[in-house]
C-alpha positions as CSV (number, residue, x, y, z in Angstrom):
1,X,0.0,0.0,0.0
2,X,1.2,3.9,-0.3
3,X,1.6,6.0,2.1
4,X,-1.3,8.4,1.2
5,X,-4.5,8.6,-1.5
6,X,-2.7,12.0,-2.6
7,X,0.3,10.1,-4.1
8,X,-2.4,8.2,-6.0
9,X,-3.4,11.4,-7.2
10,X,-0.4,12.8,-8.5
11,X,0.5,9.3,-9.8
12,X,-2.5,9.4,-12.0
13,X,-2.0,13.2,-13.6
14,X,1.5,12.6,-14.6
15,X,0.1,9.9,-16.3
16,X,-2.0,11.8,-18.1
17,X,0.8,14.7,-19.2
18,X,2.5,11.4,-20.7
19,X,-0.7,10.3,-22.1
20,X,-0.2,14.4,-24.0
21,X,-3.3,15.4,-22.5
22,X,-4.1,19.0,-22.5
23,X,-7.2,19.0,-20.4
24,X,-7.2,17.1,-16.6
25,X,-10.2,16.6,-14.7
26,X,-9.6,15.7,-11.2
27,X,-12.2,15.3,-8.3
28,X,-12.6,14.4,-5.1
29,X,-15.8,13.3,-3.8
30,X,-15.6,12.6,0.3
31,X,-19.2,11.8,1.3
32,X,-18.8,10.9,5.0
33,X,-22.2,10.0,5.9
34,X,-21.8,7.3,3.5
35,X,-18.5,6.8,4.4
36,X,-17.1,6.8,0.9
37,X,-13.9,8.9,-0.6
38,X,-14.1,9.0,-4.6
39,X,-11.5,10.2,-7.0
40,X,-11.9,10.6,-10.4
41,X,-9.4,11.8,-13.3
42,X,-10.5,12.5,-16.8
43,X,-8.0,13.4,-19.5
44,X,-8.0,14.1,-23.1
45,X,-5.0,12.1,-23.6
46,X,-4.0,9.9,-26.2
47,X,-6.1,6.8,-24.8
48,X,-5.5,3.3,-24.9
49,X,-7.2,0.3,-26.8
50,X,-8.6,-2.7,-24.8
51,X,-5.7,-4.5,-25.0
52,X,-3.7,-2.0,-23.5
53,X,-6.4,-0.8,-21.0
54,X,-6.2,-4.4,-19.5
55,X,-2.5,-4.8,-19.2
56,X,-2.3,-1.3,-17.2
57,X,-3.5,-3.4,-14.6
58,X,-0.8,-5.3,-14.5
59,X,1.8,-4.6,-12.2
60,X,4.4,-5.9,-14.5
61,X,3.3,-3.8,-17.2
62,X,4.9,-0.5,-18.2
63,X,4.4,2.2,-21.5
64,X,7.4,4.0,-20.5
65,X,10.9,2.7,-21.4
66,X,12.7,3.7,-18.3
67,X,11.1,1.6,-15.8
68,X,10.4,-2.0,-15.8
69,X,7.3,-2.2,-14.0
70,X,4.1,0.5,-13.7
71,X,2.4,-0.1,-10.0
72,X,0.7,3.0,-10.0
73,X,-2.3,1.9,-11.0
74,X,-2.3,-1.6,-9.8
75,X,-1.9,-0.1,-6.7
76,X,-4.4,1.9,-6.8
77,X,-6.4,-0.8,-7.7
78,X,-5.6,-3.0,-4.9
79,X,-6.1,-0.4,-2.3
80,X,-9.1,0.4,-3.2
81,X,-10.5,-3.0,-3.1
82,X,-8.9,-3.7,-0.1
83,X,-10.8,-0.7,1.4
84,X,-14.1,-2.3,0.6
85,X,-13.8,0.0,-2.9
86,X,-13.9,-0.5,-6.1
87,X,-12.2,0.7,-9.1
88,X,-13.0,1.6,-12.9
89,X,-10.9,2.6,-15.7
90,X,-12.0,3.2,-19.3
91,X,-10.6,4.5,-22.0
92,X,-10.8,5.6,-25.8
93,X,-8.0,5.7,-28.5
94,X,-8.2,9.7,-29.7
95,X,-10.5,10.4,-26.7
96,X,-8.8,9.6,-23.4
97,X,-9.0,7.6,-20.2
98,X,-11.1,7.9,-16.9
99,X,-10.0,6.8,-13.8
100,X,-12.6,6.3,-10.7
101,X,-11.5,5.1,-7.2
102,X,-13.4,4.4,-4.6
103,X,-12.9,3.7,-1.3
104,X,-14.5,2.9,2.5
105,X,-13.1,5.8,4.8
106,X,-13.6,4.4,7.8
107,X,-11.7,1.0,6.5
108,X,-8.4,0.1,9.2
109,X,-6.4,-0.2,5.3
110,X,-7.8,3.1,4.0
111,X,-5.3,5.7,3.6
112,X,-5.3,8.7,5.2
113,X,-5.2,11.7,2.6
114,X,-2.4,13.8,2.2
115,X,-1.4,17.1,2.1
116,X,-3.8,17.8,-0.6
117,X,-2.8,21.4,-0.4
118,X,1.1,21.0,-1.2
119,X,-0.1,18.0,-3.9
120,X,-2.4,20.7,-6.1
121,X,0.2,23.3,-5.9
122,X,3.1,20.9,-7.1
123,X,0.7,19.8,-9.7
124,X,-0.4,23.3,-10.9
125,X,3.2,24.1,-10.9
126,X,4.6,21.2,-12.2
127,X,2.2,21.4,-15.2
128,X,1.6,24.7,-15.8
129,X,0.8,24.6,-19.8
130,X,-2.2,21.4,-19.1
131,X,-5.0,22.6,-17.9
132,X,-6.1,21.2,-14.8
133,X,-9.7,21.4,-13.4
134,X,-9.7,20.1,-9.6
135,X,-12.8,20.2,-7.3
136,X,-13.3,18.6,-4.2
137,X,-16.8,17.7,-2.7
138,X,-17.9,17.3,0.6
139,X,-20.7,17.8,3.1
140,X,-19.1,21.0,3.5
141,X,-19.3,22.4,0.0
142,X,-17.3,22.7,-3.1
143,X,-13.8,24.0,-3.5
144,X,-13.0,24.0,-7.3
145,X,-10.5,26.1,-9.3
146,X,-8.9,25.7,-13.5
147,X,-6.1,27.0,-14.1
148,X,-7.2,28.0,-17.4
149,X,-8.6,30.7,-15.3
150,X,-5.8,31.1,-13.4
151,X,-3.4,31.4,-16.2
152,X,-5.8,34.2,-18.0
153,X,-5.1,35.9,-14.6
154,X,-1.4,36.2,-14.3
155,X,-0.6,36.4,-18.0
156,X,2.6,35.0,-19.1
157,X,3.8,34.2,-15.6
158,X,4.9,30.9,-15.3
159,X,3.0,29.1,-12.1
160,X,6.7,28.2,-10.1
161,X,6.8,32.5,-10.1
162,X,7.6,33.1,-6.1
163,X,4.4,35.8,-6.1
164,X,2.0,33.1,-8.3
165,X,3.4,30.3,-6.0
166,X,2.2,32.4,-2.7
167,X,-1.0,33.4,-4.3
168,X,-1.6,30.1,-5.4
169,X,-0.8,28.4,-1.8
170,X,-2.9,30.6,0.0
171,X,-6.1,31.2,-2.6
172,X,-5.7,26.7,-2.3
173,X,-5.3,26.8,1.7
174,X,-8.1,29.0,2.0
175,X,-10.9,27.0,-0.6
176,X,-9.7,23.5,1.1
177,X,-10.0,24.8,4.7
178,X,-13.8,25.8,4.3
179,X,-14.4,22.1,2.7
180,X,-12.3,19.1,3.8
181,X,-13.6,16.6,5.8
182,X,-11.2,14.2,7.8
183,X,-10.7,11.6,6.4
184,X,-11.3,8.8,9.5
């Protein structure tokens, strides 16, 4: 198992910027009176055909050259069955893949979160040319932001800029503190 879900999360949006998407979707859906966390990441990537889409499964299996095995996914896989979950993956050749996780909070094997806040930033920043639609769900409300929108604000700033970096940290902080949830 990993050490938290939000290394699952950035484990499946570098896999979309491989895949050459342009667009990421990424949400979280925490709905603690049923006791369920949900993630989901959409991309407009290359996609893979049903051969392929099977043998990402694999543990053994790898699309990159530099590595010999690809347990991103086949983690994810296992932890969320282990957690009284389920997993789905789709996918399209020309029209991306899907991702959906989800898993029992309360389970003793569930993982905790994550910094959630440092995780979005380092992916904004990280991938400051796709654009990445994030929302998180809870009981709470909604914190959602595209950095699309972001981008149009700051002009031709890059996102790793020391003032975009602070504004980004604190207008994240701020959204995620009125809406997360613990996780157990």
């Amino acid at each position: 198992m990993v050490e938290d879900l939000c290394f699952h999360l950035h484990d499946l949006v570098q896999n979309s910027a491989a895949a050459g998407a342009n667009n990421i979707s990424v949400t979280i859906s925490d709905q603690a009176a049923k006791d369920l966390i949900t993630m989901t990441v959409e991309d407009d990537g290359t996609g893979m055909d049903r051969r392929t889409l099977v043998k990402v499964q694999d543990p053994f299996f790898t699309s990159k050259n530099f590595k010999k095995v690809g347990l991103g996914i086949p983690l994810l896989k296992a932890t969320a069955q282990s957690c009284r979950g389920n997993f789905r993956i789709s996918s399209r050749v020309g029209h991306g893949t899907k991702v959906r996780a989800r898993l029992q909070k309360s389970h003793v094997d569930c993982p905790p979160l994550g910094d959630l806040r440092e995780t979005l930033l380092s992916l904004l920043v990280g991938f400051d040319r796709i654009n990445i639609r994030f929302a998180y769900q809870s009981e709470k409300g909604e914190f959602a932001l595209a950095s699309e929108e972001i981008r149009g604000q700051v002009g031709d700033l890059h996102f790793s800029h020391p003032e975009i970096q602070r504004f980004l940290k604190g207008y994240i902080h701020e959204g995620l503190a009125r809406v997360l949830v613990p996780l157990a």
